[in-house]
Structure formats: structure tokens, C-alpha cells
C-alpha positions as CSV (number, residue, x, y, z in Angstrom):
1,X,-3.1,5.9,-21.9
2,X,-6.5,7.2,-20.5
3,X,-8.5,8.8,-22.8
4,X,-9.6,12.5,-22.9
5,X,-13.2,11.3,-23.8
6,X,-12.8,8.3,-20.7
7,X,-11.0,11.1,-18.6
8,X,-14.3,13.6,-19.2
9,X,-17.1,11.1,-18.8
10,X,-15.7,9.3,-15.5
11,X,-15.4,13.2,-13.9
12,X,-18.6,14.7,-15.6
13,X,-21.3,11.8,-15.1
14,X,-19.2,9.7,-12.3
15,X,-18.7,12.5,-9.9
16,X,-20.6,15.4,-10.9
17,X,-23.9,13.5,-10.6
18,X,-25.5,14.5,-13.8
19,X,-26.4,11.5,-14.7
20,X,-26.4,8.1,-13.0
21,X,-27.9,6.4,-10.2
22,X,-28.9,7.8,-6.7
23,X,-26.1,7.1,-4.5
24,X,-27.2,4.3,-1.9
25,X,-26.5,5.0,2.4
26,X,-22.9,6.4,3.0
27,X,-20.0,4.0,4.9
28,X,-20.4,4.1,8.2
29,X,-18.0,2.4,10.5
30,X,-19.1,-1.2,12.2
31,X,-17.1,-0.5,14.9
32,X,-14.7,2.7,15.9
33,X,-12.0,2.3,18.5
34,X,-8.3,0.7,18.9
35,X,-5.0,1.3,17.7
36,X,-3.9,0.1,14.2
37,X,-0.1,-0.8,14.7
38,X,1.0,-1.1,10.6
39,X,4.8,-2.6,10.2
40,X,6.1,-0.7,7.1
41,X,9.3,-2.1,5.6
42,X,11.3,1.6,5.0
43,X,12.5,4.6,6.7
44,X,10.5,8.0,6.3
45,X,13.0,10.4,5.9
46,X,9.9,13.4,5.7
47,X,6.1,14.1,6.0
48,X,6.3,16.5,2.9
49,X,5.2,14.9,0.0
50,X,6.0,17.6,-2.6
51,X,9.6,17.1,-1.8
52,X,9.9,13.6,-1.0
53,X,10.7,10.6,-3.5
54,X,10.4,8.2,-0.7
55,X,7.4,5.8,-1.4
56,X,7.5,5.2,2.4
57,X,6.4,9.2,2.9
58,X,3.9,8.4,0.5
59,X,2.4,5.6,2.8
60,X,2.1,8.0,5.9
61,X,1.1,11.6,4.2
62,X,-1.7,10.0,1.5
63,X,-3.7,9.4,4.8
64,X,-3.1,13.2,5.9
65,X,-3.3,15.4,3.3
66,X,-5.4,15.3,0.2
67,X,-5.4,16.7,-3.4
68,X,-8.2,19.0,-5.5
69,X,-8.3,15.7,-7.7
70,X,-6.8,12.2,-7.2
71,X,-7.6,8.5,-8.6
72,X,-10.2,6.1,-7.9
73,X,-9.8,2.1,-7.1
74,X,-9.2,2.0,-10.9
75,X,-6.9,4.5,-11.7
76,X,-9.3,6.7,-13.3
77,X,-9.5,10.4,-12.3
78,X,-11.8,11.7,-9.6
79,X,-12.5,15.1,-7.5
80,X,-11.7,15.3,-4.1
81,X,-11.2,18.6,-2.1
82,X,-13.0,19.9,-5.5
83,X,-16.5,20.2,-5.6
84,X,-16.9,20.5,-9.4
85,X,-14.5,21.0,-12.4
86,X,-15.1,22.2,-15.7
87,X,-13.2,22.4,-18.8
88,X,-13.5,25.2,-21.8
89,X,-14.6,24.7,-25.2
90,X,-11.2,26.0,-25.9
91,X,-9.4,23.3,-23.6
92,X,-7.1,26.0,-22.0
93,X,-9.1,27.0,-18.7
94,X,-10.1,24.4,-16.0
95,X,-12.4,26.2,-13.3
96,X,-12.6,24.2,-10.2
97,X,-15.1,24.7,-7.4
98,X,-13.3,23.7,-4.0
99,X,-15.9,22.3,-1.4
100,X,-17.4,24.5,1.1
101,X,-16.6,23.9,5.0
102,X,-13.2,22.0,4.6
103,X,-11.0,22.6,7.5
104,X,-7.5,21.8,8.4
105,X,-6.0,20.2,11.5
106,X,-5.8,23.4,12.9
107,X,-9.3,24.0,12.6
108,X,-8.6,27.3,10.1
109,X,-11.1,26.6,6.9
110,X,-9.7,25.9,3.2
111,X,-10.1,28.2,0.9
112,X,-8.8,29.1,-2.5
113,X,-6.3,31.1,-0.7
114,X,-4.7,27.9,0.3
115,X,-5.0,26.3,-2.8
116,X,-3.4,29.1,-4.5
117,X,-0.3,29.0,-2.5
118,X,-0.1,25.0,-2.2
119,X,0.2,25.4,-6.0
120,X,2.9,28.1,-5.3
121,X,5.0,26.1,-3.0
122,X,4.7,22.8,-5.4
123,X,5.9,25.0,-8.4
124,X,9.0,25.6,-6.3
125,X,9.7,22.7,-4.8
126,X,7.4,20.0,-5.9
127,X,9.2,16.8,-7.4
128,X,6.6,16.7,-10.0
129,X,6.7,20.5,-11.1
130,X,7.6,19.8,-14.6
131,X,3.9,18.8,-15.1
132,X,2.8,22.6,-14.8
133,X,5.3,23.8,-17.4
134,X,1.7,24.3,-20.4
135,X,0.3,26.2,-17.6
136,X,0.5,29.9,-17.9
137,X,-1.2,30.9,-14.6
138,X,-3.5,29.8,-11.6
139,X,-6.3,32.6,-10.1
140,X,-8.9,32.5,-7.3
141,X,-11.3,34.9,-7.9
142,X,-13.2,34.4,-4.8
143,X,-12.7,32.2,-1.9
144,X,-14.3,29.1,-3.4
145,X,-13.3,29.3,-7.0
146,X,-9.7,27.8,-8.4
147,X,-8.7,28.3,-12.0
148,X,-5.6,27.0,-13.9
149,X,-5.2,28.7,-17.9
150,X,-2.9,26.9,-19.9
151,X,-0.7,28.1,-22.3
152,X,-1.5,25.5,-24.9
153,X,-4.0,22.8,-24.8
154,X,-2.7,19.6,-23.5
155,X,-5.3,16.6,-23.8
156,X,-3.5,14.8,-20.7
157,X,-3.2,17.7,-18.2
158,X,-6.2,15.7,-16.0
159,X,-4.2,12.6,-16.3
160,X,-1.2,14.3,-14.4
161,X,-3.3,16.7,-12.1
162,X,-4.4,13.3,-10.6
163,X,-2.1,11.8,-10.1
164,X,-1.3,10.6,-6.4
165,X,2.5,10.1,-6.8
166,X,3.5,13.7,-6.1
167,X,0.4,15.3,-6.1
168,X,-0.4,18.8,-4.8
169,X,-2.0,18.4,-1.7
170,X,-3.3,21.4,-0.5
171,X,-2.1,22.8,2.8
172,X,-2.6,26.0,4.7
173,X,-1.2,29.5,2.8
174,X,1.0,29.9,6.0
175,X,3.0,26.5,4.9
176,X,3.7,28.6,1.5
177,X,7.5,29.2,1.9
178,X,8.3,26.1,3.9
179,X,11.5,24.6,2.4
180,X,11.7,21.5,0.8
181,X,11.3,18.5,3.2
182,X,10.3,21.1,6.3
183,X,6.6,21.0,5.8
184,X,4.4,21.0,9.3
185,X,1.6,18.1,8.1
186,X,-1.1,20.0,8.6
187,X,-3.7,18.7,6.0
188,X,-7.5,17.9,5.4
189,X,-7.2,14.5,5.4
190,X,-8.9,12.2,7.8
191,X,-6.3,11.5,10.2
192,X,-3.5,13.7,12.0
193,X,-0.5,13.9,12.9
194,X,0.1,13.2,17.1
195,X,4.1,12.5,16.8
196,X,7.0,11.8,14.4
197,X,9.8,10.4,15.6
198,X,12.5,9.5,12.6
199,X,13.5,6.0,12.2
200,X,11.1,5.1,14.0
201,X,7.6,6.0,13.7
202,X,4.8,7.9,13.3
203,X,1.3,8.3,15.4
204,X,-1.7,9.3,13.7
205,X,-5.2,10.0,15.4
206,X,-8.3,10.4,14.2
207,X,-9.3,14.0,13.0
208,X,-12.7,14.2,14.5
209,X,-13.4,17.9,12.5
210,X,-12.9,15.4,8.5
211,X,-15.8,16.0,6.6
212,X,-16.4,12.9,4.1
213,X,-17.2,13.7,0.3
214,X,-21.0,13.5,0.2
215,X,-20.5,12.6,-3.6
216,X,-19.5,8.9,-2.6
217,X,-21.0,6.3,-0.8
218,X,-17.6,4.3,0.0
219,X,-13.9,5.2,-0.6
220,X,-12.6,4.6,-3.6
221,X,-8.8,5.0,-4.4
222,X,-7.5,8.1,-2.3
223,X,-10.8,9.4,-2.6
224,X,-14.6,8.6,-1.8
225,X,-16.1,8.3,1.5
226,X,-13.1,8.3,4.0
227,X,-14.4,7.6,7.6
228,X,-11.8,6.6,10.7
229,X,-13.2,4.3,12.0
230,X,-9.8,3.9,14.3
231,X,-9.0,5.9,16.6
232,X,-4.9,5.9,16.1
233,X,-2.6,4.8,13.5
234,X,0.9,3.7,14.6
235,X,3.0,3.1,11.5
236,X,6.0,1.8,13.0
237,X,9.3,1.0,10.7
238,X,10.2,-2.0,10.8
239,X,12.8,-2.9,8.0
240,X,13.8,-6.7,9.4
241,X,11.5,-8.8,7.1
242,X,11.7,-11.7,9.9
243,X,10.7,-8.7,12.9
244,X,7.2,-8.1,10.6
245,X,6.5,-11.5,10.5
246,X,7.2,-12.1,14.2
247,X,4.8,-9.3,15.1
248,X,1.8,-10.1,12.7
249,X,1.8,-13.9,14.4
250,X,1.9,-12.6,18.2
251,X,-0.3,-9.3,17.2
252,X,2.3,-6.5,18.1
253,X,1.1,-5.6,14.7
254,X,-2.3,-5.0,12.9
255,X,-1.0,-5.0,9.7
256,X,2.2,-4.9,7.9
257,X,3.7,-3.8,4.7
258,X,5.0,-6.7,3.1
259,X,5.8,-10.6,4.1
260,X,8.9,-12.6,2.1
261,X,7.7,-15.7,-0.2
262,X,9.5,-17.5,2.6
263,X,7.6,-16.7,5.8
264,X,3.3,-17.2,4.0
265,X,3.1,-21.0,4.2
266,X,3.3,-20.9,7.7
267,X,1.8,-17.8,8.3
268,X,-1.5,-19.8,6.2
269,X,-1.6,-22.0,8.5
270,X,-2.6,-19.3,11.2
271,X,-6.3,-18.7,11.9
272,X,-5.6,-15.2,13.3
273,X,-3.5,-14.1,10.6
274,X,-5.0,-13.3,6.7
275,X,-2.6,-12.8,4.1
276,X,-3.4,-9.7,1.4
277,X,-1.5,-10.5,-2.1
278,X,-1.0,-7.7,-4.6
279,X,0.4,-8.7,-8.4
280,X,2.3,-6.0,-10.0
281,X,3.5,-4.4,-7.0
282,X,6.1,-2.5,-9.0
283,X,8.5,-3.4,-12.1
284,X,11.8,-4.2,-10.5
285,X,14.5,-2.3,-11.6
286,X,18.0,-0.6,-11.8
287,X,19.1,3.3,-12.8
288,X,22.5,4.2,-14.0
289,X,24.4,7.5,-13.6
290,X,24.9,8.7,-17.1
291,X,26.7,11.7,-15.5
292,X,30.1,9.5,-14.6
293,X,32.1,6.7,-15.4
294,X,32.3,3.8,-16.6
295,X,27.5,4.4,-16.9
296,X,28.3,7.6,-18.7
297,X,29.9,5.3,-21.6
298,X,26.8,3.5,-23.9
299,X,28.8,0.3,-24.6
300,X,29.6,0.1,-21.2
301,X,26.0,0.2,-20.1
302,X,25.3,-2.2,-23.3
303,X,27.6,-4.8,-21.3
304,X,25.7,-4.2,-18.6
305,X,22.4,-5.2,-20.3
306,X,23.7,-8.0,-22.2
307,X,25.1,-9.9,-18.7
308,X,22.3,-9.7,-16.9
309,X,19.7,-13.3,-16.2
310,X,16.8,-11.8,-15.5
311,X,14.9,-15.1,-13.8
312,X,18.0,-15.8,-11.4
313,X,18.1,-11.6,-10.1
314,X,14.2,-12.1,-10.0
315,X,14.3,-15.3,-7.9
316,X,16.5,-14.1,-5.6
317,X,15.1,-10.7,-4.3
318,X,11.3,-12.3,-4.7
319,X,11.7,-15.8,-3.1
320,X,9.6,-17.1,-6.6
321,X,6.7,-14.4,-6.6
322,X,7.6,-12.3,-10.0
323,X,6.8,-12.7,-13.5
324,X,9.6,-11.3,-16.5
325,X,8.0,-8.1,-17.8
326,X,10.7,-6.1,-20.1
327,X,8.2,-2.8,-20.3
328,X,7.2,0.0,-17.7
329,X,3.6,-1.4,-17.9
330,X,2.3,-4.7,-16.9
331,X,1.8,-7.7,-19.4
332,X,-2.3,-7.7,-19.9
333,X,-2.8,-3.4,-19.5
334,X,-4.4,-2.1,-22.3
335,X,-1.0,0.5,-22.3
336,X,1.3,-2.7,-22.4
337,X,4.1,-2.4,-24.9
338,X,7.5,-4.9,-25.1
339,X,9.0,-2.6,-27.6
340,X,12.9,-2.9,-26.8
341,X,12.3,-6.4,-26.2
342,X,15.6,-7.6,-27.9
343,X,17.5,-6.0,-25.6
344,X,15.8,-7.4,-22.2
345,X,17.1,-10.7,-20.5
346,X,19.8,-11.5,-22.5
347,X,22.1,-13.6,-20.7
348,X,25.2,-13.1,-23.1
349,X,28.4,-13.0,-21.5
350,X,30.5,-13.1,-25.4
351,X,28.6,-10.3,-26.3
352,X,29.0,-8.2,-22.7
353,X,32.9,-8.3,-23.2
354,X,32.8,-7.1,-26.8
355,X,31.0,-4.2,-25.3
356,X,33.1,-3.9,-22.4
357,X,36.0,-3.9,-25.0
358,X,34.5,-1.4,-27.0
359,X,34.1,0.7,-24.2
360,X,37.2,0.1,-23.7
361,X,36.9,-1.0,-20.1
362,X,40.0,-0.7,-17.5
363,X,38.1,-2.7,-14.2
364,X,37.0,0.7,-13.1
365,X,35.0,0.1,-9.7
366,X,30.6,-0.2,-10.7
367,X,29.6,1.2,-7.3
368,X,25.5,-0.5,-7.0
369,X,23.8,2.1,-5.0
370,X,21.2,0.0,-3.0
371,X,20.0,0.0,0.4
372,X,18.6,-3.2,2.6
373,X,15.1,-1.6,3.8
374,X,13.7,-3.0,0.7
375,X,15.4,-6.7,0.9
376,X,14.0,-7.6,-2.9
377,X,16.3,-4.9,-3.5
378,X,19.5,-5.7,-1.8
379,X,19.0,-9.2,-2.9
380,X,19.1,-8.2,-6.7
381,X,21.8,-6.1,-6.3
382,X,24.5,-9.3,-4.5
383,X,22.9,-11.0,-8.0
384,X,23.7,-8.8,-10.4
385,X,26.8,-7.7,-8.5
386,X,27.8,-11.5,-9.0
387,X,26.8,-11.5,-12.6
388,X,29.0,-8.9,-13.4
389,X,31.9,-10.2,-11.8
390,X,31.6,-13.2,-13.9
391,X,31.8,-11.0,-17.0
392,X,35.0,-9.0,-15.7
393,X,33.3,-5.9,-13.9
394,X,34.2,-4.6,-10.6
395,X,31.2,-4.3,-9.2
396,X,30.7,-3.0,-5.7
397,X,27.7,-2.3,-3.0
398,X,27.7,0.6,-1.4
399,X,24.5,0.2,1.2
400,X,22.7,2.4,2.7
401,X,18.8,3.0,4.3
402,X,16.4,3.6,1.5
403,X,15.4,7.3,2.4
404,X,19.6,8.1,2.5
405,X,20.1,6.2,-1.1
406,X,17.5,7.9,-2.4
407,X,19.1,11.4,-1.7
408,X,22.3,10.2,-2.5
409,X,21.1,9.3,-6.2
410,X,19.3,12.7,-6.5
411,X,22.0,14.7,-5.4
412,X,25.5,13.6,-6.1
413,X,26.6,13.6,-9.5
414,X,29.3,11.0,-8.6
415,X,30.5,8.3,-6.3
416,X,28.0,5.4,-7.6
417,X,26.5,3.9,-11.1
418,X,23.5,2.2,-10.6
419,X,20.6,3.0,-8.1
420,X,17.8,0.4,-7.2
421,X,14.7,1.4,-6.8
422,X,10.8,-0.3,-7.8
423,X,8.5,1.6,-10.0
424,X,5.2,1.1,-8.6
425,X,2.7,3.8,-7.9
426,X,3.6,5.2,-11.3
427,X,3.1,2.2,-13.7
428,X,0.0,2.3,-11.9
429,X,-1.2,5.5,-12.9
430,X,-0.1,5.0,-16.5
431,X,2.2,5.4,-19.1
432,X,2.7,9.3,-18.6
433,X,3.4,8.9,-14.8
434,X,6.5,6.5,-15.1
435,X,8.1,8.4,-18.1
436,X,8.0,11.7,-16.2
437,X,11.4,10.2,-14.5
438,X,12.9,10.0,-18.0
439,X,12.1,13.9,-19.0
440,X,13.2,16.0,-15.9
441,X,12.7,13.5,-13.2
442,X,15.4,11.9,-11.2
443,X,16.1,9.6,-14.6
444,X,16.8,12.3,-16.9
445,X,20.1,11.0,-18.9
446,X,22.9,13.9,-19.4
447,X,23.7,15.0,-21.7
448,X,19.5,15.2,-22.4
449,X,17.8,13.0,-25.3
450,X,16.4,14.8,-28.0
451,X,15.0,11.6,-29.3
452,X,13.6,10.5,-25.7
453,X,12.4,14.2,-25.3
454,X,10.4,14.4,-28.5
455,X,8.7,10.9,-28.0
456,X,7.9,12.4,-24.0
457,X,6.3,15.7,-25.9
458,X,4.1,13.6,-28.1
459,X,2.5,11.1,-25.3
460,X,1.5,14.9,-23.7
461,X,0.4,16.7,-26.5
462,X,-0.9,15.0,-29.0
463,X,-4.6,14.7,-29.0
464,X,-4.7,11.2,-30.7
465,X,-4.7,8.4,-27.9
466,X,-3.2,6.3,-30.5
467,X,-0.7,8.4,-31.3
468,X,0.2,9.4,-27.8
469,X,0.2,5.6,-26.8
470,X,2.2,5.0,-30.0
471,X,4.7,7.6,-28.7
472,X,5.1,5.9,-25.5
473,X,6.3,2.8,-27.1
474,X,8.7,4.7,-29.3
475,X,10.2,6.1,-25.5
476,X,10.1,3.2,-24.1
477,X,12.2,1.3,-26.9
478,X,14.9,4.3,-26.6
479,X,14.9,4.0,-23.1
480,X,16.2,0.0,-23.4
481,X,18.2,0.7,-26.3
482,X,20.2,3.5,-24.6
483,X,20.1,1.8,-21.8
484,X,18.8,4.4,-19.8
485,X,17.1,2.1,-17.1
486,X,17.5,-1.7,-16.9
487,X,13.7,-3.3,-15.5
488,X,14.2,-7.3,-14.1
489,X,10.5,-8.1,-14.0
490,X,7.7,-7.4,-11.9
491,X,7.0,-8.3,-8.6
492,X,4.1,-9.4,-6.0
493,X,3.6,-7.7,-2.8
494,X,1.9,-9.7,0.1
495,X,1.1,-8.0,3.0
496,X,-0.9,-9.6,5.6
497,X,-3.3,-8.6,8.6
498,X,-4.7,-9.8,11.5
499,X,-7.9,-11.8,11.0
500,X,-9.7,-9.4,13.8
501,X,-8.8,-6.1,11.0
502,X,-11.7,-5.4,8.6
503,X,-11.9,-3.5,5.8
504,X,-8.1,-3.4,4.8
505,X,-8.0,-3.9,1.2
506,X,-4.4,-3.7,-0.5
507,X,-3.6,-0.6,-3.1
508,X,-0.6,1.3,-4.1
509,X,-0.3,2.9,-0.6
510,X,-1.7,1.9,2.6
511,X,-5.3,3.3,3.3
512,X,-6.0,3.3,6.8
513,X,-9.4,5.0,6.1
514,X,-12.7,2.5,6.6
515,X,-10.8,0.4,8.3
516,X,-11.6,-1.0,11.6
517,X,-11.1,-3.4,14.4
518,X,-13.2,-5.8,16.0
């Protein structure tokens, strides 16, 4: 996990500017004009990122709105909308100073006004709200000055307050009592929203009013110097795998999200076509409903885990491009753990039907929640499904569009067993990020885990980064031994471009910032 002392020195000396070189001539764009047509693979079921799980909102509102804090190309924490932040001796205030002259879409200017009530809204409906429960209060004591007291010291508070998963972007104090999901986008960020059209797509323009942070000389991450050097975005959804490759070779799109193992050997061979590869896109992997049978039975879930041939399910949904990774952290991270690794990639069908006996098993119907936006998904899912079967299980898809599954899953307490789904973004961010879904996110088991709980309040509180990272490997062990998640492996994304698009480098979420087209 990051370090309080890293966490400090990157924000005080990196960003600050007390210490350090002179930054060198800001980006500027080598050409401006043009429409950027991106292909991305899933539905966006919302432009509200507070309220949406989706990682296909993510890829549209990152671009929009932005945070007082986000992460840089490393993953380290950065300022953004802040100007300065400073911590107290004590560790239990954090002032922030929120740049001068930042206006939203609708030309109003941002003040701490509308930090206050982003940080209102997000306690009410954020997905990530669970992260504020130290903090006993936020103030703005003038129009330019943000503070957050805590009610206990908690060494990775920075570590979650920059995270760009679910973070709290800030948006105008109107927008404070907006529902869930019923956000206008109305944010700082360097492009804005033209049109949204569900299922379809979603126009962006240029917002000529951005003001880049001064403090950078290129972006970095979410943050840095952010210039448009487009003068549209169309993100257009196109789920059909074969429809995104079709449209990168004739150049009905720019860009798109993500190109199958099966379609890059021949799309090498084109000259006006570059291919963008990304390892560790996100840890593959499969949820289970502890709330309703036959998941809500341990031995049953145990049968589960021991069936399961983690190479063939990884095969199938990546065409070849995945590597076995039991943890929720990528083999070579300093935060890398395999604890729980006895129960990962067993292949053991004797032992499944001892557990499905002990469970005492009566071919109840396994409903695999999945949806076909995401084919690496739907493609594990007919695996395992026939793994299963092999074993005795009744297992059964019920498919769906991603944005709908995802609902379904957070929502009904019954009617499926396992959800699919591909940790990404988070395992990026760190250990912390990804376990959030095990204590109070979407992953929670019922009846709750004291054991799981207690490990989850130690990777936040104690001050040791040992000890916290220590912690995380005690979760992470409970979590495969409970059989609380079930991760195949980890995957690579390849996404591609067209030669004539500069500047597109491949992250967690598409940055369509310092980008341009010649």
C-alpha cells in the first residue's frame, strides 16, 4: 500500500512546488480540430459518476468532471481542482485551497460553495461514501478555502480521497439534491457535454472556458496539463467486438476500446491502424450472492471453487492474452500477495462433489448473472457454466447488457448467484481500493464478516505500512477461503487507434485530453 511518508512527499515537493525543478514550456496542442469517434465496448446507463458502478460511465464523465485530488500516470496522489493541501500536526484536519478562476460549463465560477455540497450529495448517494465514515465534518470558511476534520486519524484517508474510481467530482451547489443517477454533467473538466443519447452515444465538445493546471507541464493520470486539442469527442457504443474492428480498419472510428486476440494479426498488418496493448487490464472474476441459495451455503460455494480450470475459462474469454493471478493485485506490485493460494485453480471434481454433498445439494438452478457487452465475460461464464455441469450443478445464464446486470446485482437480493464483472480501475489504485467492495461495497457477504471487517479496519487505520499491507493479505486469504469472490486470472486489454491519432496513450479510462488529429 502507498505510504503516508510517499503519499506526503509526492503532494508536498511534487505539486506544491517547494522544492524541485522549474517546470519546462506547458503542452500545447500540434494540431486542434476534428472529431474523435472512440468505439467503447459497453452501455452507459448514466453520466453521474457518484452513483454509477458502470466502468463504461467512468470512460465518458473522467473527461467531464474533475476531483479536488486525483492520481497521476503512477498511481500516486496529486491536486487537481485544489491549489494546495495541507495536513495537521495532529493528522485530523486537511485544509485544501481550491484554485482561483475555475468555472463550470455554465460559465458560473467554483467555489467552495460547490465543493461543499458536491461533498453533500456524494455522502448521500455516492457509491464510495463509506470512505468518509472517520470524517466528522467538512467547512468552507471563505469562498476559496475547503476543510475536512476527522474524527480519528486515519494514515490512508489521501489514499482514498484520490482515488478516481468513484471520486467526488465537484459540481455546481444547484446539482446538490439531484438523485442518484439524475445528475446534469455539468463539470470543470475540459470537455462538455453536447448530447446523450442512451445506448447509443455520447457527443462531447471542447470547453473553450477549461483552464489547465499551471502546476504541470503535461497531463499526467486524470490530472496535469489537460488541453483539447479536439474539437468533439464522439464516444459511440459499440458492443459487437467484430463492428469495432470493422470501423478502426475503414476509419468510421479514431479509436476504440478494446480489440479480441483474434482480430490484431491482421489488424498489424495495416499501416493506418496502431495497436495500444495494456497488461493487467483487470483481474477477471466472478461474485456470488451470499444472500440466497444454493451461494448462501459455504460448501456449496467451496464446490464451486474446487471445479473450476482456471487456464481453460481464461483461454476462452481472452483468446490467449491473460496470465493466472489468484490475488486482487498483479504478480510483480510491490502490494502483491498469493495468500489463499491453495484454494485458486484447483481443478478437482472428487473433491467439488464432497462439497456439493456436504452442502447437501438438490440440482437447485446456479443462475450466472453475466451480460455479452463485455465478451471476455460471457465467454467465461458458457466455461464455467460447462464446468459445473460436469460436476453435477445446474448452472444457468441469465444475460443481460452490462449497465442492466450491474443493477440487477446491486439491487435484487434474489433470482441469480454469481455476477461477472473485471476489477480494474481499483487494483490499480491499490490494495485499499478493491477491498472497499468486500466492507460495504457491492461484495459485502451477509450475514457481515467480523473476521473480513477487522482485517478491512487495520489496512485503514493502522499507521504501520507493514502492518496495513500485512492486513490486506490476511483479507485477502479470508476472502478465497470463504469464498467470497472467485478471481480467474488477469487479463490484457488492446485497444487500437488510427495511425493519423497522436497522443493517445492507454490508462485505466480513456483520456481524450492532449490528444489530437493530424
Amino acid at each position: 500500500m502507498i505510504s503516508k511518508r510517499f503519499i506526503w512527499n509526492s503532494i508536498v515537493f511534487g505539486m506544491l512546488g517547494l522544492a524541485g525543478p522549474a517546470l519546462a514550456a506547458p503542452f500545447t496542442c500540434p494540431k486542434k480540430g476534428g472529431d474523435l469517434v472512440f468505439g467503447g465496448e459497453a452501455k452507459v446507463n448514466s453520466l453521474d459518476q457518484y452513483g454509477s458502478q458502470t466502468i463504461s460511465t467512468r470512460n465518458v464523465v473522467s473527461n467531464i468532471f474533475e476531483p479536488l485530488m486525483t492520481r497521476d500516470e503512477t498511481n500516486q496522489p496529486i491536486l487537481d481542482l485544489a491549489e494546495s493541501m495541507t495536513e495537521s500536526p495532529d493528522k485530523l484536519t486537511y485544509t485544501f485551497k481550491v484554485r482561483q478562476g475555475i468555472k463550470f460549463h455554465n460559465g458560473k465560477e467554483m467555489t467552495t460553495a460547490d465543493v461543499m455540497a458536491s461533498f453533500d450529495r456524494y455522502s448521500k448517494v455516492g457509491i464510495e461514501r463509506a470512505f468518509l465514515v472517520n470524517v466528522e465534518k467538512w467547512e468552507a470558511p471563505d469562498k476559496y478555502t475547503f476543510i475536512i476534520r476527522m474524527k480519528k486519524a486515519q494514515p490512508t484517508f489521501i489514499e482514498d480521497f484520490s482515488s478516481f474510481s468513484q471520486p467526488v467530482v465537484i459540481i455546481p451547489a444547484e446539482q446538490k439534491d439531484k438523485p442518484a443517477l439524475q445528475l446534469e454533467p455539468i463539470g470543470t473538466g475540459p470537455f462538455q457535454v453536447v448530447e446523450y443519447v442512451a445506448d447509443s452515444h455520447v457527443k462531447l465538445k471542447r470547453y473553450e472556458g477549461y483552464k489547465p493546471n499551471p502546476k504541470f507541464e503535461q497531463r499526467t493520470g486524470f490530472g496535469g496539463y489537460k488541453v483539447a486539442c479536439v474539437d468533439t469527442v464522439t464516444y459511440r457504443i459499440v458492443t459487437e467486438s467484430g463492428a469495432r474492428v470493422a470501423g478502426i480498419e475503414t476509419g468510421e472510428l479514431l479509436a476504440v476500446e478494446d480489440v479480441p486476440t483474434k482480430a490484431q494479426a491482421g489488424l498489424k498488418k495495416n499501416k493506418n491502424v496502431t495497436l495500444v496493448p495494456l497488461e493487467n487490464w483487470w483481474v477477471h472474476i466472478m461474485l456470488p450472492n451470499t444472500k440466497t441459495g444454493p451461494t448462501n451455503n459455504l460448501a456449496f460455494r467451496r464446490a464451486v471453487q474446487a471445479t473450476l480450470d482456471m487456464d481453460e475459462i481464461m483461454d476462452a474469454s481472452t483468446d490467449g492474452a491473460y496470465k493466472l493471478n489468484v490475488g486482487f493485485q498483479y504478480p510483480g506490485r510491490p502490494t502483491y500477495t498469493d495468500a489463499g493460494k491453495e484454494t485458486y485453480n484447483l481443478k478437482n471434481k472428487e473433491l467439488a462433489k464432497k462439497y456439493l454433498a456436504e452442502a447437501g445439494y438438490k440440482n437447485e438452478p446456479l443462475v450466472l448473472l453475466v451480460n455479452k457487452d463485455y465478451t471476455s465475460m460471457y465467454n467465461a461464464a458458457l466455461v464455467v457454466s460447462e464446468q459445473l455441469k460436469a460436476v453435477g450443478i445446474n448452472a444457468k445464464l441469465d444475460v443481460m447488457d452490462w449497465p442492466s446486470s450491474v443493477n440487477r446485482m446491486i439491487k435484487e437480493k434474489d433470482g441469480w448467484n454469481f455476477f461477472y464483472t473485471g476489477y480494474g480501475t481499483q487494483p490499480a489504485l491499490g490494495p485499499l481500493a478493491t477491498m472497499k467492495f468486500f466492507a460495504g461495497g457491492n461484495a459485502t457477504p451477509s450475514p457481515p464478516d467480523a473476521v473480513l471487517q477487522a482485517a478491512y479496519d487495520d489496512m485503514i487505520n493502522l499507521p504501520d505500512p507493514k502492518a496495513r499491507q500485512e492486513a490486506y493479505a490476511r483479507m485477502q486469504k479470508r476472502i478465497l477461503e470463504q469464498v467470497y469472490a472467485v478471481p480467474f486470472g488477469s487479463l490484457t486489454k488492446v485497444q487500437a487507434v488510427r495511425a493519423n491519432v497522436k497522443g493517445y496513450k492507454p490508462f485505466r479510462i480513456p483520456r481524450f485530453s492532449n490528444v489530437w488529429i493530424e
